[in-house]
C-alpha positions in Angstrom: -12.8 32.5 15.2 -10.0 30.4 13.6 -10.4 27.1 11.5 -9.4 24.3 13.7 -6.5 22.0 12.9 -8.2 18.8 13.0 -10.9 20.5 10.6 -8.4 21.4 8.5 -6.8 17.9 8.5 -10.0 16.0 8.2 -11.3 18.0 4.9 -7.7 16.9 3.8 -8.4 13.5 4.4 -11.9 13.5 2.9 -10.0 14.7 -0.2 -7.3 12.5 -0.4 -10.3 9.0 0.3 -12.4 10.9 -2.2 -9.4 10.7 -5.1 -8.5 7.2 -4.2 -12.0 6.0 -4.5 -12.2 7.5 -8.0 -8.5 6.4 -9.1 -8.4 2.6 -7.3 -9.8 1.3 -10.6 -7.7 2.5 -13.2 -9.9 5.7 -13.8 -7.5 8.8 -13.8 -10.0 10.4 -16.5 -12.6 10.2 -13.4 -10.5 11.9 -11.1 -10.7 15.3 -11.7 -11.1 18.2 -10.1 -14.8 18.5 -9.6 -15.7 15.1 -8.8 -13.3 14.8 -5.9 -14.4 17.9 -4.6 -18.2 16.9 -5.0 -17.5 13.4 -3.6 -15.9 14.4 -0.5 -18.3 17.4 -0.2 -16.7 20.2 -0.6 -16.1 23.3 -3.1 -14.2 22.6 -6.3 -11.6 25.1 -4.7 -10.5 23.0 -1.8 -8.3 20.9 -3.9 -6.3 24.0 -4.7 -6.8 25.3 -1.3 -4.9 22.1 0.6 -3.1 20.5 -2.1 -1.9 23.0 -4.7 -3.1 20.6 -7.4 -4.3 17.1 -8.4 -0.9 15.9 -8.7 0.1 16.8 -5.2 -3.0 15.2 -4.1 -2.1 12.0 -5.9 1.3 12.3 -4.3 0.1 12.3 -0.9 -2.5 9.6 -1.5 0.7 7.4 -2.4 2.5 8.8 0.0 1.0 8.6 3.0 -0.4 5.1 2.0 2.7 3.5 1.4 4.7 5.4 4.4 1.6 3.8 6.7 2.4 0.7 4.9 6.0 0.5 5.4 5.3 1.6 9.6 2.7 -1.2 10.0 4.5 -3.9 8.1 8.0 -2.5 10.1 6.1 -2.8 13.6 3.9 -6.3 12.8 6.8 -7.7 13.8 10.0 -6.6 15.9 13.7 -7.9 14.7 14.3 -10.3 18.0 11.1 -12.1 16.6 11.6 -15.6 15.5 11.9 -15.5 11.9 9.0 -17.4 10.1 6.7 -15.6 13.1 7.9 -12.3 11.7 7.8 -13.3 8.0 4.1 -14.1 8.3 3.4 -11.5 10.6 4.6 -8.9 8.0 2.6 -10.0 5.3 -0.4 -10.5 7.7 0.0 -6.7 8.5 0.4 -6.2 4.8 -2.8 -7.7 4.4 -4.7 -5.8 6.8 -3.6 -2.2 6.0 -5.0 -2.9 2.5 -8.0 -4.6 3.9 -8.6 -1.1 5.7 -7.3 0.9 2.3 -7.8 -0.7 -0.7 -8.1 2.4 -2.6 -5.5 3.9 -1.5 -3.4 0.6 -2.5 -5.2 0.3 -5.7 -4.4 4.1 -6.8 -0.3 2.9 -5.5 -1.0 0.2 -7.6 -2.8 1.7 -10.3 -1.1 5.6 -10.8 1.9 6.1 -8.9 3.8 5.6 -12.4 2.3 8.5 -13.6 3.8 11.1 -10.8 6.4 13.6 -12.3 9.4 12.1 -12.2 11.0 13.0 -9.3 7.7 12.1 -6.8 7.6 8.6 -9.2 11.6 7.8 -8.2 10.2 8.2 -4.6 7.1 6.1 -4.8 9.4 3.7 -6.4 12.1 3.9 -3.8 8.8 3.5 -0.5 8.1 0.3 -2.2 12.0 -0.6 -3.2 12.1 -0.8 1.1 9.0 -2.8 1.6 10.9 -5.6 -0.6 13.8 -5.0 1.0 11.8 -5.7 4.4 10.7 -8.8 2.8 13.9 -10.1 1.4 15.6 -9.6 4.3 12.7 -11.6 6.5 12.5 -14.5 3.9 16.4 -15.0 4.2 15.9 -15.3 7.9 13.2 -17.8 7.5 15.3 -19.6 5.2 18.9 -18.6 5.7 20.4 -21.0 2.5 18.4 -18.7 0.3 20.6 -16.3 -1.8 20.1 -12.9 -2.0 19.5 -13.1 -5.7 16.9 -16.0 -5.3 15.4 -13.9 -2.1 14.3 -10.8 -4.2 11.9 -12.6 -6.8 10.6 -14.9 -4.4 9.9 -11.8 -2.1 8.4 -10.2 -5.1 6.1 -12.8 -5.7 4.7 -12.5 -1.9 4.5 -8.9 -2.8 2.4 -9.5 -6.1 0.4 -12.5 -4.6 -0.5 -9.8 -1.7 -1.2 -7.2 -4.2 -3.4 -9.3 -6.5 -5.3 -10.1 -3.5 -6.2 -6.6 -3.3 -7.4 -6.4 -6.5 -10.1 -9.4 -6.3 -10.4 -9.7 -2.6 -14.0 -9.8 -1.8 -15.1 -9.4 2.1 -17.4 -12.7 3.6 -16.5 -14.9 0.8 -14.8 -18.5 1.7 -11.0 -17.3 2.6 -10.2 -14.6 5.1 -7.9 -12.2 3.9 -5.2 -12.9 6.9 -5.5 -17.2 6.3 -4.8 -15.8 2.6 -2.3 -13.8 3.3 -0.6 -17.2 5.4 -1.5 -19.4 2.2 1.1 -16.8 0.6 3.9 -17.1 2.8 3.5 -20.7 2.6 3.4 -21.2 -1.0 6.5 -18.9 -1.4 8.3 -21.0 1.1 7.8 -23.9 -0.5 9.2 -22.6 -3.4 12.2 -21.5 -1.7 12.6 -25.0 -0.3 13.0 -26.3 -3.9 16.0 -24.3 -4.2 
């Protein structure tokens, strides 16, 4: 009797939540081998089974994070909508895809700088998009900001969005999507100064 495919897929997954949770705080020396395997239950072998090697696990951590990432954020919010809707709906939807995988974004965060060059130049070219995504919304919303004043201001959403990631605690005073709003409005309002 054959392995079934959504076994197969779901040990892959169990690997790839079991490497985040042990590199989302900065802890590459933690992420070996063993303790993936052990946290996600399965032999030490199955990292070399499905992935190859750690690296190629850590690539498709980032990978698949930030390619979720980019889909979500893309489909929060259509091109027809009206642009501060779809500005704030995009960083809502930013918001909640790391609400649902903060390690993942904390090991994106954290370790995609240390890939091998070539997988690096592609995590850095995934997240070169989402601020495209953003610069292009924020000039929408406010159509007498410049390209060149656009890009840090989106950054700044980005990092405000990021940092939230970080400290965000579940239940405490401000939910993560009023936060993520708070953001958008802040960055605004620095755009409106221009």
């Amino acid at each position: 009797m054959g392995r079934r495919p959504d076994d197969h897929e779901a040990k892959k997954d169990r690997l790839r939540r079991s490497a985040a949770l042990l590199l989302m705080d900065d802890r590459l020396e933690a992420a070996t081998i063993p303790n993936i395997c052990r946290n996600a239950g399965l032999s030490p072998r199955a990292v070399q089974y499905y992935f190859d090697n750690r690296t190629t696990l850590l690539w498709e951590v980032v990978a698949g994070h930030m390619n979720h990432l980019l889909r979500q954020v893309e489909d929060a919010a259509p091109e027809d909508t009206p642009p501060l809707q779809r500005l704030h709906a995009m960083a809502r939807s930013y918001a909640a895809v790391v609400a649902q995988a903060t390690p993942e974004h904390r090991t994106v965060l954290a370790h995609a700088q240390t890939l091998p060059k070539a997988r690096h130049g592609d995590a850095r070219m995934m997240q070169r998009w989402m601020l495209h995504g953003f610069v292009t919304a924020l000039q929408a919303a406010m159509p007498h900001v410049t390209t060149q004043r656009a890009t840090p201001l989106a950054l700044s959403l980005l990092a405000l969005l990021n940092m939230h990631a970080v400290w965000f605690k579940e239940g405490g005073v401000l939910r993560r999507l009023d936060y993520a709003d708070m953001a958008v409005r802040m960055i605004l309002s620095e755009a409106a100064v221009v």
